[in-house]
C-alpha angles and dihedrals in degrees: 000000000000121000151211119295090201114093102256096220124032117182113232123230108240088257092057088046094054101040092057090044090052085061103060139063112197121078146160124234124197130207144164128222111182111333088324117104113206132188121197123184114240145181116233150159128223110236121179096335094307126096111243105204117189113211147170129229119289144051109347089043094050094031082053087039094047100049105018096196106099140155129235123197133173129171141181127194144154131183103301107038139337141178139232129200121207110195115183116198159126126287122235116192105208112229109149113084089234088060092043093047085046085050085043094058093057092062102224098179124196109252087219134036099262119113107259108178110156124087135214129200121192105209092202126232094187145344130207128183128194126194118207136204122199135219150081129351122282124253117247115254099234115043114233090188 
């Protein structure tokens, strides 16, 4: 099979990292409680290099809360290439009303009709991006042929 002469993963600068993660609104964040890792998909905005998660009460907000080092990844893709992101991070659970009207300006809208009135916000210890191109596999580097 030949393959691609493109480089099948290229590593992203920071910029480019933030700026794809800036245009796009569904997420996953990962946690831990106890020994148990957990990933829930969220909705988000970008605001000032750091993710703004609006959430509701339960598990995700007090497993974020408990152990404040989380992971943050979002990805896009179609047929040909995508990205990921991979922000790791602490959690910051907003309570001043300075911190919550500062969340409120970035417009970070439930995706469903249910009240969601806490706010995240992932202070970032790093950020990796990766770009992908898709295709065939590629050739070995010695022929065995």
């Amino acid at each position: 099979m030949t393959g691609s002469t493109a480089q099948p993963t290229t590593m992203l600068s920071e910029d480019e990292s933030w700026a794809l993660l800036s245009s796009v609104s569904l997420g996953r964040l990962a946690i831990s409680v106890g020994d148990v890792p957990d990933i829930f998909p969220v909705n988000f905005v970008v605001q000032r290099r750091t993710v703004l998660i609006r959430t509701a009460e339960g598990t995700k907000l007090s497993g974020a809360v408990v152990n404040q080092r989380v992971a943050f990844e979002a990805d896009l893709h179609d047929v040909a290439q995508g990205w990921s992101i991979v922000v790791k991070g602490i959690a910051h659970l907003l309570q001043g009303a300075a911190e919550i009207e500062d969340a409120e300006r970035a417009q970070v809208l439930p995706w469903i009709a249910s009240r969601k009135d806490r706010y995240l916000r992932i202070l970032p210890i790093g950020i990796t991006g990766r770009r992908f191109h898709f295709g065939g596999e590629m050739e070995h580097p010695f022929d065995f042929s």
